[in-house]
N, C-alpha and C positions, 0 to 999 in steps of 0.2 A: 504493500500500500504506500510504498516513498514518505513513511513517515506519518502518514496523515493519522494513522493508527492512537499516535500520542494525545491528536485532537479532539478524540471525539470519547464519550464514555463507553466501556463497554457493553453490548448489549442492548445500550438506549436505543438505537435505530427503531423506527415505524415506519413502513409505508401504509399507505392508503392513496384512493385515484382519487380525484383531481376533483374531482364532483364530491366527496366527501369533505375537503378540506372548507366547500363552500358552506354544505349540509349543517357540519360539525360549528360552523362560527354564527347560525343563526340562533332562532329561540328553540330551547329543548333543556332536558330533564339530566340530570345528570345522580346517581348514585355513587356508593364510597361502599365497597363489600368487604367483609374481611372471614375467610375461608366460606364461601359463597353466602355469607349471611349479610345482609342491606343492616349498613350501620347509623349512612345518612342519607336523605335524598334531598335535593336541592335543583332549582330550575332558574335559569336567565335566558336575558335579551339575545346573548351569545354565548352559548351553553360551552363550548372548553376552555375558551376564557374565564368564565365563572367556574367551571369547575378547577381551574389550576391558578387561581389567584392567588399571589403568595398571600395576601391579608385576608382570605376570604375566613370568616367567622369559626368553622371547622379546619382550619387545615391542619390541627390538631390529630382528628382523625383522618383524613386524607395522608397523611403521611403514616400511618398505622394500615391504611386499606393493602389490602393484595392485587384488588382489582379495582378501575372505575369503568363505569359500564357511561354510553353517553346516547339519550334518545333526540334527534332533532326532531322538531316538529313542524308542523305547518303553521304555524301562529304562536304569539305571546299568550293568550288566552290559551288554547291548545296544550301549549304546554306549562299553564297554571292547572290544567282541568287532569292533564296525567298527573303530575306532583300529587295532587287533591287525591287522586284516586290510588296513586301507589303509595302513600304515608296510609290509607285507612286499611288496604288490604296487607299492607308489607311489616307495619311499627316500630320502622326504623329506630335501634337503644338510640342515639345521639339527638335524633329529631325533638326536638318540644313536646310535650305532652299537650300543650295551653293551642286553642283551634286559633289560628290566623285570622286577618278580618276579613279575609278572601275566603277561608272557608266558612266560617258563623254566613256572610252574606250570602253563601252557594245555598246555606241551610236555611236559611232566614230565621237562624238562632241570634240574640240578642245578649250581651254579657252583659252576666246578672252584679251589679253592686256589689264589693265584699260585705259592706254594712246590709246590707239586706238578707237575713236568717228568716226561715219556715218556722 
């Protein structure tokens, strides 16, 4: 390799075609697994930027994962409505427990007052 060998990490190499690189930078879903178990799920405007953001809120766990899995989607919305759907079926440990306000409004649940007891 003339050296270049020195340059680059081992192993880090990925390909992917051409059409994915475009896929991969729009809105979509991204997970954090760690031995095939969903630890976190997370979704942005440009999903493998958000998933490898150095400051991104988890990258705590993200550097713990084995795997990231990354779903593009066809819309922001789209891919607020898989996140929605794979935190209720999947219950990601790292995920919040407390529902978002994009989920409460999906539900048309309403967060109830601490001060307010039954």
């Amino acid at each position: 390799m003339n050296g270049s060998e020195q340059l680059v990490k081992p192993e880090a190499g990925r390909s992917f075609k051409g059409k994915d690189s475009a896929e991969l930078c729009g809105p979509g879903v991204h997970m954090f697994l760690e031995d095939g178990q969903p630890l976190y799920v997370g979704m942005g405007e440009n999903a493998l930027a958000r998933a490898s953001q150095a400051k991104h809120h988890k990258a705590y766990i993200r550097e713990s994962a084995d795997e990231i899995r990354i779903w593009p989607c066809v819309s922001l919305e789209a891919a607020k409505e898989l996140e929605t759907l794979l935190l209720g079926r999947l219950r990601p440990r790292f995920n919040s427990n407390n529902l978002t306000g994009y989920v409460r409004e999906l539900l048309g649940v309403k967060r109830t007052p601490a001060h307010v007891t039954n």
